[in-house]
C-alpha positions in Angstrom: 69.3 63.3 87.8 69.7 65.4 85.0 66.8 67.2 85.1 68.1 68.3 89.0 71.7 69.1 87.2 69.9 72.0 84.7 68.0 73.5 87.7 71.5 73.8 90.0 73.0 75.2 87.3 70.6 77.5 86.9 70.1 78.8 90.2 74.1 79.0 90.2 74.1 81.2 87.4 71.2 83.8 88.2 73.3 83.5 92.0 76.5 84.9 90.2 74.5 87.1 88.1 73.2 88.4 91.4 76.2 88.6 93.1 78.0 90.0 89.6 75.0 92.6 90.1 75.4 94.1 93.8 79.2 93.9 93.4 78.9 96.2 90.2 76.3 98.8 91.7 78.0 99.2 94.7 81.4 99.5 93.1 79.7 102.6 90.8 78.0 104.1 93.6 81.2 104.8 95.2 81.9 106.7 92.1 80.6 109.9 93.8 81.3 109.0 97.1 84.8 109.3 96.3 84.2 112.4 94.5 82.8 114.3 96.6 86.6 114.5 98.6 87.7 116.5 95.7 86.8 119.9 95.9 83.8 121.0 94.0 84.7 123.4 90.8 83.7 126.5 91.2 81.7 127.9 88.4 83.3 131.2 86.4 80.2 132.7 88.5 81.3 132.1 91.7 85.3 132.8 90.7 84.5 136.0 89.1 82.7 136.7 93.0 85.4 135.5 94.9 88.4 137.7 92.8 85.9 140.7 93.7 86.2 139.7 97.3 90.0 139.3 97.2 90.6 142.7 95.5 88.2 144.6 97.5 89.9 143.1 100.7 93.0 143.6 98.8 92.5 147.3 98.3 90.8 148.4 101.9 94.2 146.6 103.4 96.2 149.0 101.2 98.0 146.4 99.0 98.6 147.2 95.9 96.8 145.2 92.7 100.2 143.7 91.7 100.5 142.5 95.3 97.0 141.6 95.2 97.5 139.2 92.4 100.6 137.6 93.5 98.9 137.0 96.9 96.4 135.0 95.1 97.5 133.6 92.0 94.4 131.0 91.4 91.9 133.8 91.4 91.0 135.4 88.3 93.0 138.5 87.6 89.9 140.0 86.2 87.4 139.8 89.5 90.4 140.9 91.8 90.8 144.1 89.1 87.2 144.6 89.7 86.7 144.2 93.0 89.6 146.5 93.3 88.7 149.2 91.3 85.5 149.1 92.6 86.2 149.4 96.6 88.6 152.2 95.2 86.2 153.9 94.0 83.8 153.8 96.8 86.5 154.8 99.3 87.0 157.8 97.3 83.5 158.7 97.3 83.3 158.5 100.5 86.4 159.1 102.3 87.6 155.9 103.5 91.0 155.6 104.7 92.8 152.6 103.9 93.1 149.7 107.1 96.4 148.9 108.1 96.9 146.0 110.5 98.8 147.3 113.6 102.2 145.9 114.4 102.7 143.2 116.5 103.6 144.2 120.0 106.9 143.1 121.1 107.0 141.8 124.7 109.5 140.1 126.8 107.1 137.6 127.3 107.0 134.1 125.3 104.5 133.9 123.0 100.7 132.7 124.1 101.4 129.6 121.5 105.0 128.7 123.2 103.4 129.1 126.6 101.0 126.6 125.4 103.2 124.1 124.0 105.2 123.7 127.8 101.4 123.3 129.5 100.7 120.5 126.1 101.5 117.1 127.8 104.1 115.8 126.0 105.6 112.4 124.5 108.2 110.2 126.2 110.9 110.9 123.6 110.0 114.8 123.8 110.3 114.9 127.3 113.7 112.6 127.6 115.4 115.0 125.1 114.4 118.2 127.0 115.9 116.7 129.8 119.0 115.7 128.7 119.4 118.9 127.1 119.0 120.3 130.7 121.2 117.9 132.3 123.8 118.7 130.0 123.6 122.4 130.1 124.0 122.2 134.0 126.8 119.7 133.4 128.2 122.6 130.8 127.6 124.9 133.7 129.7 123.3 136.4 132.8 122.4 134.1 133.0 126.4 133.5 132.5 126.8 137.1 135.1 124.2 138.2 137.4 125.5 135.0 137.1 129.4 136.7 137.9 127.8 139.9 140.7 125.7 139.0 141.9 128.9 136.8 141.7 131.3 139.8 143.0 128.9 142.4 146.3 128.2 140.1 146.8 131.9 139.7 146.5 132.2 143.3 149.2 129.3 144.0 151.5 131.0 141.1 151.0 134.2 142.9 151.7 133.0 146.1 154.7 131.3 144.9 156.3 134.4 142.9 155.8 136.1 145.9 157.8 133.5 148.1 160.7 133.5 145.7 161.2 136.9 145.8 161.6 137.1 149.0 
Protein backbone atom coordinates (compact mmCIF):
# COMPACT_ATOMS: atom_id res chain seq x y z
CA UNK A 1 0.00 0.00 0.00
CA UNK A 2 2.46 2.56 0.31
CA UNK A 3 4.34 1.98 -2.52
CA UNK A 4 0.68 2.71 -4.58
CA UNK A 5 0.30 5.98 -2.07
CA UNK A 6 3.90 7.62 -3.72
CA UNK A 7 2.85 6.73 -7.25
CA UNK A 8 -0.96 8.64 -6.79
CA UNK A 9 0.78 11.29 -5.42
CA UNK A 10 2.82 11.55 -7.98
CA UNK A 11 0.70 11.41 -10.89
CA UNK A 12 -1.49 14.02 -8.78
CA UNK A 13 1.22 16.34 -8.72
CA UNK A 14 2.66 16.22 -12.41
CA UNK A 15 -1.66 16.36 -13.12
CA UNK A 16 -1.68 19.94 -11.35
CA UNK A 17 1.62 20.74 -12.69
CA UNK A 18 -0.11 20.15 -16.01
CA UNK A 19 -3.09 21.75 -15.39
CA UNK A 20 -0.92 24.77 -13.50
CA UNK A 21 0.77 24.60 -17.12
CA UNK A 22 -2.16 25.05 -19.81
CA UNK A 23 -3.93 27.42 -17.31
CA UNK A 24 -0.76 29.75 -17.37
CA UNK A 25 -0.03 29.64 -21.25
CA UNK A 26 -3.28 30.25 -22.13
CA UNK A 27 -3.85 32.99 -19.64
CA UNK A 28 -0.40 34.80 -21.39
CA UNK A 29 -1.43 34.12 -24.74
CA UNK A 30 -4.36 36.25 -24.28
CA UNK A 31 -1.84 38.90 -23.46
CA UNK A 32 -1.89 39.98 -27.12
CA UNK A 33 -5.20 38.92 -27.91
CA UNK A 34 -6.40 41.59 -25.80
CA UNK A 35 -4.00 43.90 -27.18
CA UNK A 36 -4.56 43.90 -30.29
CA UNK A 37 -8.24 46.01 -29.40
CA UNK A 38 -6.04 48.83 -28.49
CA UNK A 39 -5.03 50.75 -31.30
CA UNK A 40 -1.66 50.13 -32.67
CA UNK A 41 0.93 53.23 -32.03
CA UNK A 42 1.81 54.83 -34.87
CA UNK A 43 5.48 55.25 -35.42
CA UNK A 44 6.86 59.21 -35.62
CA UNK A 45 7.09 57.80 -39.34
CA UNK A 46 3.75 57.33 -40.09
CA UNK A 47 2.54 60.52 -37.81
CA UNK A 48 4.93 62.75 -39.48
CA UNK A 49 2.88 61.24 -42.94
CA UNK A 50 -0.39 61.55 -41.66
CA UNK A 51 0.07 65.55 -40.38
CA UNK A 52 1.34 65.98 -44.14
CA UNK A 53 -1.97 64.58 -45.30
CA UNK A 54 -4.01 66.67 -42.84
CA UNK A 55 -2.33 69.98 -43.88
CA UNK A 56 -2.27 69.42 -47.46
CA UNK A 57 -6.05 68.54 -47.23
CA UNK A 58 -6.11 71.34 -44.80
CA UNK A 59 -4.75 73.88 -47.26
CA UNK A 60 -6.53 72.78 -50.76
CA UNK A 61 -9.92 73.17 -48.55
CA UNK A 62 -8.83 76.81 -47.87
CA UNK A 63 -8.43 76.53 -44.02
CA UNK A 64 -6.12 78.27 -42.52
CA UNK A 65 -2.90 76.42 -40.57
CA UNK A 66 -4.27 77.72 -37.16
CA UNK A 67 -7.58 76.13 -38.16
CA UNK A 68 -5.81 73.31 -39.44
CA UNK A 69 -4.26 72.59 -36.16
CA UNK A 70 -7.22 73.08 -33.99
CA UNK A 71 -9.09 70.68 -36.25
CA UNK A 72 -6.65 68.12 -35.48
CA UNK A 73 -4.99 68.50 -32.28
CA UNK A 74 -3.39 64.84 -32.05
CA UNK A 75 -1.42 65.29 -35.22
CA UNK A 76 1.85 66.64 -35.08
CA UNK A 77 1.92 70.35 -35.60
CA UNK A 78 5.10 69.85 -37.64
CA UNK A 79 3.71 67.33 -40.57
CA UNK A 80 0.41 69.47 -40.82
CA UNK A 81 3.05 72.73 -41.32
CA UNK A 82 4.67 70.68 -43.90
CA UNK A 83 2.13 69.25 -45.61
CA UNK A 84 0.77 72.72 -45.70
CA UNK A 85 3.44 74.60 -46.92
CA UNK A 86 4.10 72.23 -49.22
CA UNK A 87 0.50 71.89 -51.14
CA UNK A 88 0.93 75.79 -50.94
CA UNK A 89 3.50 75.79 -52.76
CA UNK A 90 2.53 73.57 -55.49
CA UNK A 91 -0.76 75.43 -55.92
CA UNK A 92 1.16 78.38 -56.50
CA UNK A 93 3.26 76.85 -59.10
CA UNK A 94 0.68 75.80 -60.78
CA UNK A 95 -2.31 77.79 -60.35
CA UNK A 96 -4.60 75.85 -58.28
CA UNK A 97 -7.52 77.47 -56.83
CA UNK A 98 -8.42 76.61 -53.42
CA UNK A 99 -11.77 73.82 -53.14
CA UNK A 100 -14.57 75.13 -51.32
CA UNK A 101 -17.32 72.64 -50.41
CA UNK A 102 -20.59 74.08 -51.81
CA UNK A 103 -23.43 75.04 -49.50
CA UNK A 104 -25.96 72.79 -48.57
CA UNK A 105 -29.08 73.22 -50.56
CA UNK A 106 -31.99 74.30 -48.60
CA UNK A 107 -35.21 72.48 -49.61
CA UNK A 108 -38.66 72.28 -48.19
CA UNK A 109 -38.22 68.79 -48.21
CA UNK A 110 -37.23 66.67 -44.92
CA UNK A 111 -34.00 65.46 -44.94
CA UNK A 112 -33.12 61.94 -46.82
CA UNK A 113 -31.99 60.81 -43.09
CA UNK A 114 -35.48 61.93 -41.46
CA UNK A 115 -37.30 60.44 -44.33
CA UNK A 116 -35.47 57.32 -43.37
CA UNK A 117 -36.06 57.29 -39.86
CA UNK A 118 -40.34 57.26 -40.47
CA UNK A 119 -39.75 54.12 -43.20
CA UNK A 120 -37.14 52.47 -40.01
CA UNK A 121 -39.61 50.08 -38.20
CA UNK A 122 -39.85 51.20 -34.96
CA UNK A 123 -40.05 50.00 -31.22
CA UNK A 124 -43.28 49.63 -29.24
CA UNK A 125 -42.56 52.49 -26.86
CA UNK A 126 -41.44 54.72 -29.91
CA UNK A 127 -44.46 54.17 -31.75
CA UNK A 128 -46.95 54.47 -28.48
CA UNK A 129 -45.38 57.96 -27.79
CA UNK A 130 -45.75 59.24 -31.42
CA UNK A 131 -49.19 58.41 -31.07
CA UNK A 132 -50.14 59.85 -28.17
CA UNK A 133 -48.44 62.83 -29.20
CA UNK A 134 -50.92 62.79 -32.22
CA UNK A 135 -53.89 61.95 -30.29
CA UNK A 136 -53.23 64.74 -28.13
CA UNK A 137 -52.54 67.34 -30.74
CA UNK A 138 -55.94 66.49 -32.38
CA UNK A 139 -57.52 66.58 -28.94
CA UNK A 140 -55.57 70.25 -28.66
CA UNK A 141 -57.12 70.87 -32.03
CA UNK A 142 -60.80 70.30 -31.31
CA UNK A 143 -60.79 72.18 -27.71
CA UNK A 144 -59.67 75.39 -29.92
CA UNK A 145 -62.23 74.52 -32.36
CA UNK A 146 -65.06 73.91 -29.80
CA UNK A 147 -63.40 77.15 -27.74
CA UNK A 148 -63.86 79.43 -31.30
CA UNK A 149 -67.23 77.94 -31.57
CA UNK A 150 -68.46 78.41 -28.18
CA UNK A 151 -66.73 82.03 -28.42
CA UNK A 152 -68.58 82.96 -31.66
CA UNK A 153 -71.91 81.35 -30.74
CA UNK A 154 -71.95 83.46 -27.28
CA UNK A 155 -71.16 86.66 -29.15
CA UNK A 156 -73.84 85.75 -31.44
CA UNK A 157 -76.51 85.22 -28.46
CA UNK A 158 -74.98 88.60 -26.76
CA UNK A 159 -75.59 90.12 -30.05
CA UNK A 160 -78.77 88.93 -30.58
CA UNK A 161 -79.84 89.93 -27.20
CA UNK A 162 -78.43 93.72 -27.25
CA UNK A 163 -80.35 93.89 -30.22
CA UNK A 164 -83.66 92.66 -28.62
CA UNK A 165 -83.30 95.16 -25.71
CA UNK A 166 -83.05 97.85 -27.70
CA UNK A 167 -85.82 97.51 -29.30
Amino acid sequence: MSSSSPSRATARSRGLKLIAVVGLTLALSACDYVASFSKPKQTPEEAKAEGIALGAGCRQAGQSLEDCYQRNPDSLKAGIFAGWKDMHEYMAAKNIQTVTPPPPVMTDKPDAEADAAKDAPKDDRAARRERRERERAEKDKDAAKSKDSDSDSKSSRKNRDDGSSKK
